[in-house]
MARBA-3410 file (N, C-alpha, C, O; in Angstrom, 1 decimal):
242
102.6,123.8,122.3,101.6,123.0,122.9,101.9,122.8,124.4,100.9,122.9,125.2 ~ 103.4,122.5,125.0,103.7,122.4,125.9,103.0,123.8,127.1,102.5,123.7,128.2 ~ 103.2,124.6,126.6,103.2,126.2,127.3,101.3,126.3,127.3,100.8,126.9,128.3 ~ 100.4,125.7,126.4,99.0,126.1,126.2,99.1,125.2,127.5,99.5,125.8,128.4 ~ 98.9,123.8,127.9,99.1,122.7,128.6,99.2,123.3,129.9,98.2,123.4,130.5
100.3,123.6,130.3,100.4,124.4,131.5,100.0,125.5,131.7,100.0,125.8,132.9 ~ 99.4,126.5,131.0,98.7,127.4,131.0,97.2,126.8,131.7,96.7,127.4,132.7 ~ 96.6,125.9,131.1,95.5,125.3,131.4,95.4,124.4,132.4,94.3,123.9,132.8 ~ 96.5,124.3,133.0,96.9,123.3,134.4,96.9,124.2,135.3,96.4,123.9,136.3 ~ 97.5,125.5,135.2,97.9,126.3,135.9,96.3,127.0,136.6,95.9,127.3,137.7
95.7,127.1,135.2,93.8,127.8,135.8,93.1,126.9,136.4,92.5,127.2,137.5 ~ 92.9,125.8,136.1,92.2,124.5,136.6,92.9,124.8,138.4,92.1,125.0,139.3 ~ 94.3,124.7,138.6,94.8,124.3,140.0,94.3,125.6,140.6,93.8,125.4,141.6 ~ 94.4,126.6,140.3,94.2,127.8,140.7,92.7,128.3,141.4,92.6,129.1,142.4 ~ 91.8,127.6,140.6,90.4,127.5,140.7,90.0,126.5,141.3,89.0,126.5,141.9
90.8,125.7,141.1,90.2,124.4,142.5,90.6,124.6,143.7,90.0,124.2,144.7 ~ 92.1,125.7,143.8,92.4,126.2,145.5,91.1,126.5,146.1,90.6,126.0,147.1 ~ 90.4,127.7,144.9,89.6,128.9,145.5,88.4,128.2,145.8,87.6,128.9,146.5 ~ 87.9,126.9,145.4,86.5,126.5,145.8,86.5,125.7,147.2,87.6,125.4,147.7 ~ 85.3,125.3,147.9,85.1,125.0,149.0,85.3,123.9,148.6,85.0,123.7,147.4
85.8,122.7,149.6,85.7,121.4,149.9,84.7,120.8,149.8,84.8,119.6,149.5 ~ 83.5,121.4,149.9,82.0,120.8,149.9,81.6,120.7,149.2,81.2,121.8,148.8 ~ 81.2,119.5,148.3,80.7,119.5,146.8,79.2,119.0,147.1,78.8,118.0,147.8 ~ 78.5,120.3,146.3,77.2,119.3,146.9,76.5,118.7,145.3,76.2,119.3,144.3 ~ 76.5,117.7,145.5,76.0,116.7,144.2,74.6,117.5,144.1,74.7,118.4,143.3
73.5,117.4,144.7,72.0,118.0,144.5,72.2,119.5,143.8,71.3,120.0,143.2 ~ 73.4,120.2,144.0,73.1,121.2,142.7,73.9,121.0,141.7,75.1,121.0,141.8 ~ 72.9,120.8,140.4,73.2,120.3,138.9,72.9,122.0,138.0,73.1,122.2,136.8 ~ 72.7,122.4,138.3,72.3,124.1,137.4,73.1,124.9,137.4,73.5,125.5,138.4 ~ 73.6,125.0,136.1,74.4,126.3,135.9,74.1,127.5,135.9,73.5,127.9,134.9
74.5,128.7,137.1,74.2,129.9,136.9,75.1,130.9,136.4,76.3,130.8,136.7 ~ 74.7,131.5,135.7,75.4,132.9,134.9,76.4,132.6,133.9,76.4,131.5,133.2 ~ 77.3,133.4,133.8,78.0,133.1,132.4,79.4,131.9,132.4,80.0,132.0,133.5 ~ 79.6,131.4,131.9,81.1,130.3,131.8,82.0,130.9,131.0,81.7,131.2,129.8 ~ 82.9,131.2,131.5,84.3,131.1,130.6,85.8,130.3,130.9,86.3,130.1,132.0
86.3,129.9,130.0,86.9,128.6,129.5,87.9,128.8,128.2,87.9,129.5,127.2 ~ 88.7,127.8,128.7,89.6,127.7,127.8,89.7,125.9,127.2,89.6,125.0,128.0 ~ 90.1,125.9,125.9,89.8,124.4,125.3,90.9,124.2,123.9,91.2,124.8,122.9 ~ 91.4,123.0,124.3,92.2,122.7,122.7,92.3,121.4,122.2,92.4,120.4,123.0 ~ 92.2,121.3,121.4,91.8,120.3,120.0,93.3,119.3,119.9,94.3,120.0,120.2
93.5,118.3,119.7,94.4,118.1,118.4,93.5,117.2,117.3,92.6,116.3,117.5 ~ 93.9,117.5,116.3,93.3,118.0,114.8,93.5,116.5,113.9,94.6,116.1,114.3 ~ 93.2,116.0,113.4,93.5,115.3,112.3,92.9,116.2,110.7,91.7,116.3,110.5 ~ 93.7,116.6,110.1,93.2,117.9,109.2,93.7,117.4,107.9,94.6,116.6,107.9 ~ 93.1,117.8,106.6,92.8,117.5,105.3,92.0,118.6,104.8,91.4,119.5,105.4
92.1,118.1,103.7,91.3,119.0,102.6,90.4,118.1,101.8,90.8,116.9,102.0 ~ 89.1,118.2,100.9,88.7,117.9,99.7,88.9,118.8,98.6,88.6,120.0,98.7 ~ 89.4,118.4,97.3,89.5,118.9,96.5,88.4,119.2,95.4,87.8,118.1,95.1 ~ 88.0,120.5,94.6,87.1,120.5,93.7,87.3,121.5,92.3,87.0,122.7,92.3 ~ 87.7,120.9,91.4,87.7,121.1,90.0,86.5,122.1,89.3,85.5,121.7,88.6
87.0,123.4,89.7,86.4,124.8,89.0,86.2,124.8,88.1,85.1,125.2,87.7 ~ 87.6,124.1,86.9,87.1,124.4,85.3,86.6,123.5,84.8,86.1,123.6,83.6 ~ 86.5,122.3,85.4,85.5,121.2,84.5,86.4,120.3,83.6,86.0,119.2,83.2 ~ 87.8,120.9,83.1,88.3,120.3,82.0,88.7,118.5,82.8,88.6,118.1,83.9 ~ 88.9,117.9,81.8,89.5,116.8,82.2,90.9,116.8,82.7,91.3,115.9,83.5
91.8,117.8,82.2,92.9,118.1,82.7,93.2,118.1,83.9,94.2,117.4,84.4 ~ 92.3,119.0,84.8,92.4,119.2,85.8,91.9,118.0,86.9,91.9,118.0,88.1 ~ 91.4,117.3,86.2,90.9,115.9,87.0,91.9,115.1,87.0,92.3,114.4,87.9 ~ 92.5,115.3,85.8,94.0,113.9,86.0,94.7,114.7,87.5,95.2,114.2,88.5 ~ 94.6,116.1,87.1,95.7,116.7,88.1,94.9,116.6,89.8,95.5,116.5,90.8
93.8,116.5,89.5,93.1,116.3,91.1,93.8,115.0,92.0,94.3,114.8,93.1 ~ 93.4,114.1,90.6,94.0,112.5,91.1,95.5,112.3,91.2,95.9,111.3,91.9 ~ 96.6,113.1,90.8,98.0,113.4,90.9,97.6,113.6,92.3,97.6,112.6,93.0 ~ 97.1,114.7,92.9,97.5,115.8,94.1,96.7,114.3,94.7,97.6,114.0,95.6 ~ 96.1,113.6,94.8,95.0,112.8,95.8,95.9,111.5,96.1,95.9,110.7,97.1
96.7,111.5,94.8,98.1,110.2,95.2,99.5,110.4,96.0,100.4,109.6,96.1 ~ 99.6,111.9,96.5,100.4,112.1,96.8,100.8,113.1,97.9,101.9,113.4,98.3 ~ 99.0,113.8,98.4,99.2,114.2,99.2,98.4,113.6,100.6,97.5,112.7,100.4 ~ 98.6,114.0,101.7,98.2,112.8,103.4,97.5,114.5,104.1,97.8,115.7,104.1 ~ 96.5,113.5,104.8,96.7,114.1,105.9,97.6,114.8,107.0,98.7,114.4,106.9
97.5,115.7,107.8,98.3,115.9,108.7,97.6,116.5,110.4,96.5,116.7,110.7 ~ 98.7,116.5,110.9,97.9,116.8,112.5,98.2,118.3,112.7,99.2,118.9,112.7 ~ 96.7,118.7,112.9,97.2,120.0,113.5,96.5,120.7,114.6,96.1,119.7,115.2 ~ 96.1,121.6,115.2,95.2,121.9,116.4,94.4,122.6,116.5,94.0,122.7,115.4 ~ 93.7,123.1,117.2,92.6,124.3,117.6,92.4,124.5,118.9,92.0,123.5,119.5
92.8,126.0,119.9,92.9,126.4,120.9,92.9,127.8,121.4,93.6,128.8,121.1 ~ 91.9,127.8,122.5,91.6,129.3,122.3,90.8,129.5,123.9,90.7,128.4,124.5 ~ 90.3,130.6,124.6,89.3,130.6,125.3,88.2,131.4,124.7,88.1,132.2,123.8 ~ 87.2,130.5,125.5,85.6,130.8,125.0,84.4,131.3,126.4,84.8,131.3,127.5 ~ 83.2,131.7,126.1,82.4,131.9,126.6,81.3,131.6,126.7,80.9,131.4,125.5
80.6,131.4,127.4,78.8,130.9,127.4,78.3,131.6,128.0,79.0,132.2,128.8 ~ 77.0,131.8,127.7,76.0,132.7,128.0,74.8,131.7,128.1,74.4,131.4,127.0 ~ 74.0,131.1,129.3,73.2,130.5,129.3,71.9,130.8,129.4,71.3,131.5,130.3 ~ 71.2,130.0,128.2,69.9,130.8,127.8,68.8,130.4,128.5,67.9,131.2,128.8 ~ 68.9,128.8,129.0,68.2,128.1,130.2,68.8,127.1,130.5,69.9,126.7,130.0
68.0,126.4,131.6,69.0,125.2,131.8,70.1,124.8,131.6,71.2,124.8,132.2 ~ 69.5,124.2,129.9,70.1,123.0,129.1,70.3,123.7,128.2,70.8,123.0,127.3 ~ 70.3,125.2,128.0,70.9,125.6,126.3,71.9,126.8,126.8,72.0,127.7,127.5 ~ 72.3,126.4,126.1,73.4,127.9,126.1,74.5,128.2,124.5,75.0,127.5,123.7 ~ 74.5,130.1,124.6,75.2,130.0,123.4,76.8,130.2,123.6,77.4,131.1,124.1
77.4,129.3,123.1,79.0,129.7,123.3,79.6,130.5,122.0,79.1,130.5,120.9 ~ 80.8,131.3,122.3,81.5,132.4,121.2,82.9,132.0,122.2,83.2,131.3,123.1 ~ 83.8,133.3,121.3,85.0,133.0,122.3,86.0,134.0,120.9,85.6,134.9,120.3 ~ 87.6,133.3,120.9,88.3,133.2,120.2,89.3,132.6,120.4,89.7,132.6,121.6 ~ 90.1,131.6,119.4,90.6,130.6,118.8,91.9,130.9,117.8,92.1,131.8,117.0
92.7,129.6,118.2,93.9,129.7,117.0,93.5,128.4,116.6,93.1,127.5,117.3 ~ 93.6,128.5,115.3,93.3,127.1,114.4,94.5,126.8,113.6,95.0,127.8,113.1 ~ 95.3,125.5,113.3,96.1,125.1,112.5,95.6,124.0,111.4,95.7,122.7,111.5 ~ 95.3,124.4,110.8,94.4,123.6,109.4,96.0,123.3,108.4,97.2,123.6,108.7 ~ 95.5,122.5,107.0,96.3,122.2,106.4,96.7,120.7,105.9,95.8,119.8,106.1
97.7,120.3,105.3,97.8,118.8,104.6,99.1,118.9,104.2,99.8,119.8,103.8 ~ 99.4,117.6,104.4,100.8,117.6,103.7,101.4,116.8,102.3,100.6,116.1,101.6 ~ 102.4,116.8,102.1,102.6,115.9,100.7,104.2,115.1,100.7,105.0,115.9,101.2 ~ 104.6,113.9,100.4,105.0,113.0,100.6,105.4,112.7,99.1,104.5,112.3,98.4 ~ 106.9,112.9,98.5,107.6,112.6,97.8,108.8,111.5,97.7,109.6,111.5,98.6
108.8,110.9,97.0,109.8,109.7,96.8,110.5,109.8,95.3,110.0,109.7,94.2 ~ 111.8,109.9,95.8,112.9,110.0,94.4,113.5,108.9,94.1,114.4,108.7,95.0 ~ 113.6,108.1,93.3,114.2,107.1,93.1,115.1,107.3,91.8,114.7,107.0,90.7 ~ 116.4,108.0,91.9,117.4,108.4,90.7,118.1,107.0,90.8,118.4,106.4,91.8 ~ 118.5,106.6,89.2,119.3,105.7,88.7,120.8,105.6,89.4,121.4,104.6,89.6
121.2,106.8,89.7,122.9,106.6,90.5,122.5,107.7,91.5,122.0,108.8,91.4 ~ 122.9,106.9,92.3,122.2,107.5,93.9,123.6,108.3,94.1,124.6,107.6,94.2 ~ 123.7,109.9,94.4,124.4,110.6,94.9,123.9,111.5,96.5,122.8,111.6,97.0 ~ 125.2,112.0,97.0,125.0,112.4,98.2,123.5,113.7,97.9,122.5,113.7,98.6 ~ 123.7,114.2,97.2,123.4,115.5,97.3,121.8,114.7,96.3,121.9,115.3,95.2
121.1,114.2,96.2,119.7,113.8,95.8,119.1,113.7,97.3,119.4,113.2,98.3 ~ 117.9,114.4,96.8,116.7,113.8,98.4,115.7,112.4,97.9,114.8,112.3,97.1 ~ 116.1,111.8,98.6,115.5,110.4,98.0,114.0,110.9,98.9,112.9,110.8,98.3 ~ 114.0,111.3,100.1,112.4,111.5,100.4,112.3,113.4,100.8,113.0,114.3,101.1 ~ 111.1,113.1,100.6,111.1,114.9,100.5,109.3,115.1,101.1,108.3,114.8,100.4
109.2,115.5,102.4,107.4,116.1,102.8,107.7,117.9,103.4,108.4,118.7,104.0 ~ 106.4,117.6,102.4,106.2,119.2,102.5,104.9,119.5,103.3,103.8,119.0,103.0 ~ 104.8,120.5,104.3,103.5,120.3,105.5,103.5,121.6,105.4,104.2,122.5,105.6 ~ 102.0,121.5,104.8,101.1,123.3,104.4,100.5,123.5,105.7,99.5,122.9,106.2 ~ 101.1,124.9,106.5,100.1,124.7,107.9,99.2,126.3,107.4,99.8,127.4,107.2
98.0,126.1,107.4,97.4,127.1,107.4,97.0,128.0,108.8,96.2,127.2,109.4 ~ 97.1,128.8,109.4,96.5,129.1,110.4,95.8,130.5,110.1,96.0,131.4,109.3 ~ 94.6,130.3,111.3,93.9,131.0,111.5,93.0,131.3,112.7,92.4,130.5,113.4 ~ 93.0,132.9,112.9,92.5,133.2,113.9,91.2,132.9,113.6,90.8,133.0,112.5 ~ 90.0,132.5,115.0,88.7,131.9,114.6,87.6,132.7,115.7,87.8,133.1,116.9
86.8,132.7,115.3,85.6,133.4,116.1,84.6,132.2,115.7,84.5,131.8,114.5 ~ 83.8,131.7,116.8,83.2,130.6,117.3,81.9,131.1,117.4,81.9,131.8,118.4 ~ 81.1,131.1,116.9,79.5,131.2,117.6,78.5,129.6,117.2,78.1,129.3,116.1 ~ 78.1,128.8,118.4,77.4,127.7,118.5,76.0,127.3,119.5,75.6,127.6,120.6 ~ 75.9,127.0,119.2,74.5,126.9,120.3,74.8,125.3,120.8,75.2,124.4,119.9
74.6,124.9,122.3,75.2,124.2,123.0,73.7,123.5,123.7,72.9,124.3,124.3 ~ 73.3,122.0,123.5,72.1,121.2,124.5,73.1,120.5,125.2,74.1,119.9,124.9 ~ 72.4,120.9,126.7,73.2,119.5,127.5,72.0,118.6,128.3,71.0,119.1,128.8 ~ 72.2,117.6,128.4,70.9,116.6,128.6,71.2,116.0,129.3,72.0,115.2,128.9 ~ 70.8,115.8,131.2,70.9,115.2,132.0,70.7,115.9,133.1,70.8,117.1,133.0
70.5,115.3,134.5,70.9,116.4,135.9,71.6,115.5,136.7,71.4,115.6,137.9 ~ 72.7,114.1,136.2,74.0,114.2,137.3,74.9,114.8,136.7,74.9,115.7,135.9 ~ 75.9,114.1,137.4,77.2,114.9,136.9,77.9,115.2,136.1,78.6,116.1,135.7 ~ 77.6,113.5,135.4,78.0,113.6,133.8,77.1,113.8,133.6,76.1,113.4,134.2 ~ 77.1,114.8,132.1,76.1,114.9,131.2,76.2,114.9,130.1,77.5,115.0,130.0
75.6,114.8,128.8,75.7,114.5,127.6,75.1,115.7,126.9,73.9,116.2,127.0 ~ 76.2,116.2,125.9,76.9,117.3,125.1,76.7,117.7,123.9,77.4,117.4,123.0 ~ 75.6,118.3,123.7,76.4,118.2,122.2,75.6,119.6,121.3,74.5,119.9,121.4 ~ 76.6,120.4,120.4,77.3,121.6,119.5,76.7,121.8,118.7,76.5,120.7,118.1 ~ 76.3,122.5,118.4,76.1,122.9,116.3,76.6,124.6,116.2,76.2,125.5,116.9
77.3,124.6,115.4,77.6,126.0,115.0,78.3,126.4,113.8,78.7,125.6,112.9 ~ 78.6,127.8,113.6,79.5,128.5,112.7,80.3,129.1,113.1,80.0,129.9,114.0 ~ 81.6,129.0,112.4,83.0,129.7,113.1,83.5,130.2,111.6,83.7,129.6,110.5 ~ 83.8,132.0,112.2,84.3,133.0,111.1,86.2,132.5,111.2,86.8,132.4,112.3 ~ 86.7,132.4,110.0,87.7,132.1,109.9,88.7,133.0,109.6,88.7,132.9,108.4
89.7,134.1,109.9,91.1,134.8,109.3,91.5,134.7,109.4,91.9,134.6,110.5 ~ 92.4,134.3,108.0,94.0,134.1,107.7,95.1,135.0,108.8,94.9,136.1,109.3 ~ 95.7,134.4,109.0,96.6,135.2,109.5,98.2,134.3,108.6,99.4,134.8,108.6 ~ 98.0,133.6,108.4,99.4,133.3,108.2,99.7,131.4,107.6,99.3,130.5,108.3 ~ 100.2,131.4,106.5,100.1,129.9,105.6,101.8,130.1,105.1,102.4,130.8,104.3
102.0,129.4,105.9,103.6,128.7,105.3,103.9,126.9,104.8,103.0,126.1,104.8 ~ 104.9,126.7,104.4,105.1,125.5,104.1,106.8,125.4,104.8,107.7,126.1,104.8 ~ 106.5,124.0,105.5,108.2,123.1,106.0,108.4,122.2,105.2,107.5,121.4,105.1 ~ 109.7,122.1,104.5,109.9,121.1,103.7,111.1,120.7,104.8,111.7,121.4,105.6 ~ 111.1,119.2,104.6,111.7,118.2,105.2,112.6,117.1,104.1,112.0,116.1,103.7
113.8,117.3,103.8,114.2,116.7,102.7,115.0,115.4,103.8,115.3,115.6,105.0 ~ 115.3,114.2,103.1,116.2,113.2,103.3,116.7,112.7,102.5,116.2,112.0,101.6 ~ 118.1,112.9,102.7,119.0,112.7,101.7,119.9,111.2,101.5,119.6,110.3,102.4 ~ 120.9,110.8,100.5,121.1,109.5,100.4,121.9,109.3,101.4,122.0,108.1,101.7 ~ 122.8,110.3,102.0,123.9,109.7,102.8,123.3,109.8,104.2,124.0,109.7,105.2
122.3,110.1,104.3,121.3,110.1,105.7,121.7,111.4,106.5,122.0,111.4,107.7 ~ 121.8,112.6,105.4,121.4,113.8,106.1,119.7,114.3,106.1,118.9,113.9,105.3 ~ 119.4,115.3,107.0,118.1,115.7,106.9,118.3,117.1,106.8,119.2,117.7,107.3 ~ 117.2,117.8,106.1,117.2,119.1,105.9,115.8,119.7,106.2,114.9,119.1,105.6 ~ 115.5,120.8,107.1,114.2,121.5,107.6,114.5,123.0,107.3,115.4,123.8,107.6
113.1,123.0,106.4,112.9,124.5,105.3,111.8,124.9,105.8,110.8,124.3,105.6 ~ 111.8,126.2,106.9,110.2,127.1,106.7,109.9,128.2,106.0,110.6,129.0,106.4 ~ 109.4,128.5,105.4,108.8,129.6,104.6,107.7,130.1,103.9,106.6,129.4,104.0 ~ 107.5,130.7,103.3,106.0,131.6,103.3,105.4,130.1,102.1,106.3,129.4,101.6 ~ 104.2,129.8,101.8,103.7,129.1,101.2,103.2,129.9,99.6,102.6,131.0,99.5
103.4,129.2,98.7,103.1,129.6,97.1,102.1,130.0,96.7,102.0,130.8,95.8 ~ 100.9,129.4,97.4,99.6,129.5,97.3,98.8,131.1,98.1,98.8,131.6,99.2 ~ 98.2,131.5,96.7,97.2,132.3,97.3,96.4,132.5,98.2,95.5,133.2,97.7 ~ 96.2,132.3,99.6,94.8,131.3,100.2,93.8,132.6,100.8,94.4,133.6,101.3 ~ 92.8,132.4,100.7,91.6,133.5,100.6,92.1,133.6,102.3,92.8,133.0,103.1
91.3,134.7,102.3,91.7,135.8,103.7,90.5,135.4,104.9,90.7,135.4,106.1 ~ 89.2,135.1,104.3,88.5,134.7,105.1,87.7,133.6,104.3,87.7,133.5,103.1 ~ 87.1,132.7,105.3,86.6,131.5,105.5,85.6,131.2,106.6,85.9,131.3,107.8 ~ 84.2,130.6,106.1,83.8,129.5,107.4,83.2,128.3,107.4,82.8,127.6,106.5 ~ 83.4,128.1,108.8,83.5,126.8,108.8,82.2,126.5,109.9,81.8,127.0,111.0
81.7,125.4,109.3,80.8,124.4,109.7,81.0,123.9,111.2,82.1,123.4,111.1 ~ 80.7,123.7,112.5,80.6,122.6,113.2,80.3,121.9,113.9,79.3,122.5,114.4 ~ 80.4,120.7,114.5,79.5,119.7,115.4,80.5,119.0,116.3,81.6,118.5,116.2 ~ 79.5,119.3,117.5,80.4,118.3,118.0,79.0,117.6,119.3,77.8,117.8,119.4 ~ 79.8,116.7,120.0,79.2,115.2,120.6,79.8,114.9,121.8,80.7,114.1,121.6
79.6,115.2,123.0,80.4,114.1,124.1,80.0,114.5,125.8,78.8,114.8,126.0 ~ 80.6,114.4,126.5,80.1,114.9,127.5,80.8,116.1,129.1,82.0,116.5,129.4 ~ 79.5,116.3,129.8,80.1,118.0,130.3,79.8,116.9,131.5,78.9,116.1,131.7 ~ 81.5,117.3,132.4,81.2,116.7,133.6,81.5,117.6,134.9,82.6,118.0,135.0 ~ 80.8,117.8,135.7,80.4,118.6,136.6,82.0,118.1,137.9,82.3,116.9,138.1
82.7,118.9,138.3,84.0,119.2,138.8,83.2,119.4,140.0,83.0,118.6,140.9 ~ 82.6,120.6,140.2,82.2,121.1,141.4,81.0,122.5,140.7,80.6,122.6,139.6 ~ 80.4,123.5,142.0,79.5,124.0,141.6,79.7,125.0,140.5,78.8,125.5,139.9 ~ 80.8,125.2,140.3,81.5,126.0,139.8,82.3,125.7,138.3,82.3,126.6,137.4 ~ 82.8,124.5,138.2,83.5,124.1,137.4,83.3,122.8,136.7,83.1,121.7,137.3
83.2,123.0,135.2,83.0,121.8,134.3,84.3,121.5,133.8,85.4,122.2,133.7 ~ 83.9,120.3,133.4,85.2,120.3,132.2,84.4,118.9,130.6,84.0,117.8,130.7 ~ 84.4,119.6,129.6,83.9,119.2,128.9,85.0,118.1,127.6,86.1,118.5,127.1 ~ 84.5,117.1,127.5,85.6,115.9,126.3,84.0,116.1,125.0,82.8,116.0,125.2 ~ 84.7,116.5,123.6,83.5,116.1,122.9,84.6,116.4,121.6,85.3,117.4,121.2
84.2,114.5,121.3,84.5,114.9,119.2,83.7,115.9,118.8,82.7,116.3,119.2 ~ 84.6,116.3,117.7,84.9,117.8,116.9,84.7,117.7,115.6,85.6,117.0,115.2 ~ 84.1,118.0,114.9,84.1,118.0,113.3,83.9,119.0,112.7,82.9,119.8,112.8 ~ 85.0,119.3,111.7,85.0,120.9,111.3,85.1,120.6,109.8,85.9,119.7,109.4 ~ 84.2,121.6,108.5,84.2,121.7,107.3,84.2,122.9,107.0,83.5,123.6,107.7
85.1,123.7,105.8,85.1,124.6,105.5,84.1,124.9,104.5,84.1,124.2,103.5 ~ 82.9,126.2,104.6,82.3,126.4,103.2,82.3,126.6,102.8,81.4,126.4,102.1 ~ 83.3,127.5,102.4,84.0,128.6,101.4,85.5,127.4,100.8,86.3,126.7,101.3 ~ 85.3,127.9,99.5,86.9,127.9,99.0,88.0,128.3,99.2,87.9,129.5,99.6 ~ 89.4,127.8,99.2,90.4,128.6,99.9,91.0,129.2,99.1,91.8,129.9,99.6
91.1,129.2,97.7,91.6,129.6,96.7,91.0,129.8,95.3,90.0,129.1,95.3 ~ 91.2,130.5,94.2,90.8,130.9,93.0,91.2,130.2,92.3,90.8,130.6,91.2 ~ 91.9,128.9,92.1,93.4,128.4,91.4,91.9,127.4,91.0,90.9,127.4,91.7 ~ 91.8,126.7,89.8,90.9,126.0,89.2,90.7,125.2,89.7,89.5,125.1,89.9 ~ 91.5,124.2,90.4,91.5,122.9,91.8,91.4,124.0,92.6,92.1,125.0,92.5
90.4,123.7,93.4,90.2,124.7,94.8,90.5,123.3,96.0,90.7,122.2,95.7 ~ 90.4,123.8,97.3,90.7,123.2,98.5,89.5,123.6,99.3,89.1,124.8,99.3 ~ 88.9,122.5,100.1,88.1,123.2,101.1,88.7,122.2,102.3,88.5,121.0,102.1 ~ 89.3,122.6,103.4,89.4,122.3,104.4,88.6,121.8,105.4,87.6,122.4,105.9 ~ 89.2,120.8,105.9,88.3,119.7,107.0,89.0,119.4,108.4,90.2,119.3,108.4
88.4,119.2,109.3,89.4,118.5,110.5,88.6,117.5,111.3,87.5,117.3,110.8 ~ 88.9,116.8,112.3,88.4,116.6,113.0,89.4,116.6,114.2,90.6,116.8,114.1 ~ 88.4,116.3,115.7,89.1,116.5,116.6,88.9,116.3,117.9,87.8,116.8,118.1 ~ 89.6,115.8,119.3,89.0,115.9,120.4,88.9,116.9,120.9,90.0,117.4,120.8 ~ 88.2,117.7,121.4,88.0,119.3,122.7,88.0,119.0,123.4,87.2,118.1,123.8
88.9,119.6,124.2,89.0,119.5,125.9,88.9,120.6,125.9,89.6,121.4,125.2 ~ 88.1,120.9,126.9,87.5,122.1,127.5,87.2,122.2,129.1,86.7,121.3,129.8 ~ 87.6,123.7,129.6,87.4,123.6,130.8,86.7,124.9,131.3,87.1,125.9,130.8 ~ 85.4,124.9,132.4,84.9,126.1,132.3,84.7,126.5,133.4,84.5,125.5,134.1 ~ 84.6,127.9,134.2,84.4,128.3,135.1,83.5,129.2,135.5,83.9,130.4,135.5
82.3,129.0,135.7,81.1,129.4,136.1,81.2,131.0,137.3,81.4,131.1,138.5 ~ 80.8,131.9,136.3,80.9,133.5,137.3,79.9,133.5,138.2,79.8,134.5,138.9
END
């Protein structure tokens, strides 16, 4: 996170050297293409939905729903617009997404020994590489203007592990990474919207804040409880006008 951060500090300052001092407020119109880089942090979950119908698998839904949380994770990538007029334009790009949820165990053994994990979380990070295509209204001619998204984003796996985090009784800690158990489908998409506003920097340069809402519409698995993944999130986005 640290390294994306300065990465995006580093283009912003770089691009503010190269512009003139003279900002002229009376031009509000974007000409030609933007490209930009933008990242999220995530508040990410799943809904769960019971494939075989039995009641079995509902007690087992309500098990997993008592026991597993939310967790934080991101979305970050550079993107592009292509403006169609004014006020519309279509953005695409590519993206790393960190989707996922975690689970939150408590051991309470009758004779407490060193070697029991009295707490134990396990954090499923799914990631995936993302291709973005949305269509973008922006409504206003000052500087701030008001924002807002609809689109669909192709989702590939590239990679789902699990960190377990054990805590033990004599107040040691233990951190486990490794491949995750679960099958999780290779591709996925996802739904999204977002809401906020595009503020004009100079003739050249925007920088965009807009809540994020992301649903997966696909299943992530075959397993009778399936998962469909959710996030939400702030975008910061920054763009530079060719």
């Amino acid at each position: 996170m640290k390294q994306l951060l300065s990465a995006v500090l580093t283009i912003i300052c770089a691009c503010t050297y190269s512009q003139e001092t003279k900002f002229e407020k009376s031009s509000s119109k974007l000409d030609g293409i933007q490209i930009g880089v933008s990242y999220s942090p995530d508040y990410c979950f799943r809904t769960l939905k019971n494939q075989n119908g039995s009641l079995l698998y509902d007690a087992y839904m309500e098990d997993r729903n008592s026991r597993e949380l939310a967790k934080f994770g991101s979305t970050s990538g550079l993107n592009i617009n292509f403006k169609l007029k004014n006020n519309v334009s279509v953005m695409s790009g590519i993206q790393y997404s960190n989707k996922g949820y975690k689970i939150n165990d408590n051991f309470k053994p009758l004779v407490v020994e060193p070697i029991f994990a009295l707490n134990k979380k396990i954090i499923y990070n799914i990631q995936y590489i993302d291709i973005p295509l949305g269509l973008s209204l922006i409504l206003g001619k000052n500087n701030i203007r008001f924002i807002t998204t609809a689109g669909l984003t192709t989702n590939f796996l590239i990679q789902d592990t699990k960190v377990t985090v054990s805590e033990f009784s004599d107040g040691r800690k233990e951190k486990e990474k490794d491949s995750s158990d679960i099958n999780y489908e290779k591709l996925n998409f996802t739904v999204t919207f977002s809401a906020g506003i595009d503020y004009k920097l100079s003739d050249k340069m925007n920088l965009r804040i807009e809540p994020t809402f992301r649903y997966g519409i696909l299943k992530t698995t075959e397993l009778p409880v399936t998962d469909y993944l959710w996030n939400g999130g702030l975008n910061v986005s920054y763009y530079y006008t060719l």
